[in-house]
Each structure stands twice: as C-alpha cells, then as structure tokens.
C-alpha positions in Angstrom: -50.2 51.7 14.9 -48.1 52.0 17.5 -49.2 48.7 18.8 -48.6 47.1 16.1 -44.8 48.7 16.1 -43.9 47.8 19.5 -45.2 44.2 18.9 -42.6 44.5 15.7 -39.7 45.6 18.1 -40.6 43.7 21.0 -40.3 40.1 18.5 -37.4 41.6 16.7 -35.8 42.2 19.7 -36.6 38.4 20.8 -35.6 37.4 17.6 -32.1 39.9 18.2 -31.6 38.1 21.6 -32.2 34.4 20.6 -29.5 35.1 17.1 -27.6 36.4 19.9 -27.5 33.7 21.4 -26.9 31.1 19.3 -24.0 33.1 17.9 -22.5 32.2 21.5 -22.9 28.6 21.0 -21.6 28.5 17.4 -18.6 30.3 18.9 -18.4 28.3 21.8 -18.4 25.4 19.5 -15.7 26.7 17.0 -13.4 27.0 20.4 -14.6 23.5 20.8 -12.9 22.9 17.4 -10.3 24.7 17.1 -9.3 23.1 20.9 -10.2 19.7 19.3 -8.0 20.3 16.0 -4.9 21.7 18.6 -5.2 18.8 20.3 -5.4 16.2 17.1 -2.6 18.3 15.6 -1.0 17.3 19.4 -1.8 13.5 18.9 -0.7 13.9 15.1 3.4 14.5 16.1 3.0 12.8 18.7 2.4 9.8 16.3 5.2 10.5 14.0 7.4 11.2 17.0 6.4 7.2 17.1 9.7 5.6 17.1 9.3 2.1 14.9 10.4 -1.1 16.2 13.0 -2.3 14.0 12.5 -5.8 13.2 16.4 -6.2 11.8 17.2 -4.9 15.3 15.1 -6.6 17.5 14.8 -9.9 15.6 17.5 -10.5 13.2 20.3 -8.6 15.4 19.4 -10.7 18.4 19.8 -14.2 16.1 23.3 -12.4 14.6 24.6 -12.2 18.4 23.3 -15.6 19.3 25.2 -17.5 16.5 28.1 -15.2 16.9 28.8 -16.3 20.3 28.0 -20.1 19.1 30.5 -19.6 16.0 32.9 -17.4 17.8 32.8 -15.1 14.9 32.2 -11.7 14.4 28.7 -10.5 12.6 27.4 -8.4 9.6 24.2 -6.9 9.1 23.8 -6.7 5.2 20.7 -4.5 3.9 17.1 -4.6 4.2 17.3 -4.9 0.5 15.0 -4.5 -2.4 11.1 -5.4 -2.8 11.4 -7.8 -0.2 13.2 -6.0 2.1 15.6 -8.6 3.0 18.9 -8.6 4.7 21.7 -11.2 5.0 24.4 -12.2 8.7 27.4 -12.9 7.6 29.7 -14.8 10.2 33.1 -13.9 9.7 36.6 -14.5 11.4 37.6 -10.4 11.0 35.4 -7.7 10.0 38.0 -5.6 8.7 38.4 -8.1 5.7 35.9 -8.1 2.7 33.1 -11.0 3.1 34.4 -11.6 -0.2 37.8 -12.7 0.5 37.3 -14.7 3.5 35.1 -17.9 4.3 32.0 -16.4 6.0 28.5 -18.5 7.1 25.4 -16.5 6.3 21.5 -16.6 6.5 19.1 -14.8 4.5 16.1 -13.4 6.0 13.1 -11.3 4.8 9.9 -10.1 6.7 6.9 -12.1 6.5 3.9 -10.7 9.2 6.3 -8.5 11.4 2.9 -7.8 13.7 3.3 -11.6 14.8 7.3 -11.3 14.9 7.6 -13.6 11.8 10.4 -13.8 9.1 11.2 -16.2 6.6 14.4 -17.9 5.0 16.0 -18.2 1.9 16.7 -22.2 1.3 19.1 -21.2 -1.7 16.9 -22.9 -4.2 14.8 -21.4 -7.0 10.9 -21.8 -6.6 9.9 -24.0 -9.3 8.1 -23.2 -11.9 9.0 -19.1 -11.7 11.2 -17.5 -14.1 11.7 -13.9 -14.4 13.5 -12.2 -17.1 17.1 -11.2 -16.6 17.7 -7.5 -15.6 13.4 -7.5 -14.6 12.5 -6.3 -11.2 11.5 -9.5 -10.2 14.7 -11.4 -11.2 16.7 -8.2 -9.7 14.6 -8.6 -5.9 15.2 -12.1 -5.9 11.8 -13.0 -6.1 12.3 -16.5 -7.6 14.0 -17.7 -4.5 12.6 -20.0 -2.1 11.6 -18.6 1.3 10.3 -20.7 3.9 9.0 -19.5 7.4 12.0 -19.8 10.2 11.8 -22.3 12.4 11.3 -21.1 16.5 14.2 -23.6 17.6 18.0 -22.0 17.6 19.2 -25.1 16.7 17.1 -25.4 14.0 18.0 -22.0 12.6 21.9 -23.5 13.6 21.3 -25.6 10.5 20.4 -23.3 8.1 23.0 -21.3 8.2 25.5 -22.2 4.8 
C-alpha cells in the first residue's frame, strides 16, 4: 500500500507543481494586461488630448484674410451653423457697426469632404425641384439652397463673393 501512496503523492505533487506553474503564467499574463490596458488607457487621452484641425480656421479664415486685404475691409466669421454646418465672411468697412446696417460682401461656405480640404458654396439660388415646408428642419438648415464645390483659383472665388 504504501507504494501505491507515494505513487499518489509523488503525481499529486507533479500535478501541485505544474498548477503551480501555470498559475505564474496566468499571472504573468494578467500583468501583461493590466500593462497593456494602462497603456491603451495612455493612447486613449492621448487621442482626446487630439487637438482638431479646424477647417473654418485653416481654410475659411485664410480666404477671409485674403479677400480682406484685396477689399480693404475688415472680416467676420459668422457660425458653423445648423445641419450643414456652414458659416458666412462678411466684408465690412467697420466691425463695430451691425452687418445689418452697413453694405457688407459675403460668401457662404459649408464643408463638403474636409479629409481632402474641400468646401462648397452657396450660389444664392434654390435647388430646383426641392421644397421643404416652412418652419421644417430642412427649410430651417437651408437645405434647399444650391451649393456648388469652390473653385481652387482666388480669383475665381473673387467672383463669388455678392
């Protein structure tokens, strides 16, 4: 019998030894994960600590300067606004005056694929054929006006502006 016991201890104690070790390597992996989720955590605010590019900053600013200097005005920034997120220059003689009470020249812009830097225009026509109820959200976002892609050339921007 006692054979038969210390075979029974000897492969318990194998079996003790080998759960031992894996035990290690289960731990050693969880302080593979927990270092792994520290670091994603890292990488996470890191990513919201992003700052965005602001495309009325870095694309409509710069056309607002470049016209200003042309028109020898003084510039306004109005929005982003609504569903399409667009935003109007005003040209004026003096900011310190209402837009609404002197003459101003203006261009309305809205994003179109801002990963290749492109906006679109409003032509200050109505898209045919679209008509959205008064007080909707589409009449209220101005989604019956006609956008067309702005042109590359500063002088051909130059001309659209009313």
């Amino acid at each position: 019998m006692e054979t038969i016991k210390n075979k029974y201890v000897e492969s318990y104690r194998l079996y003790q030894e080998e759960r031992n070790a894996l035990d290690e390597k289960i731990a050693k992996r969880h302080e593979d994960i927990a270092r792994a989720e520290r670091s994603i955590e890292r990488l996470n605010k890191k990513k919201l600590e992003l700052e965005h590019p602001s495309w009325v900053e870095m694309l409509v600013k710069p056309i607002a300067e470049k016209f200003s200097e042309a028109f020898g005005l003084s510039y306004d920034i109005y929005g982003p606004f609504g569903i399409r997120a667009y935003v109007t220059i005003y040209w004026m003689e003096n900011k310190e005056i209402s837009i609404v009470e002197q003459p101003t020249k203006s261009l309305t812009l809205e994003p179109f694929d801002l990963e290749k830097g492109q906006l679109y225009y409003e032509t200050g026509k109505k898209r045919e054929g679209v008509c959205y109820h008064p007080n909707s959200i589409g009449a209220m976002n101005g989604m019956d006006r006609e956008v067309l892609p702005l042109p590359d050339s500063f002088d051909e921007i130059k001309a659209l502006i009313r």
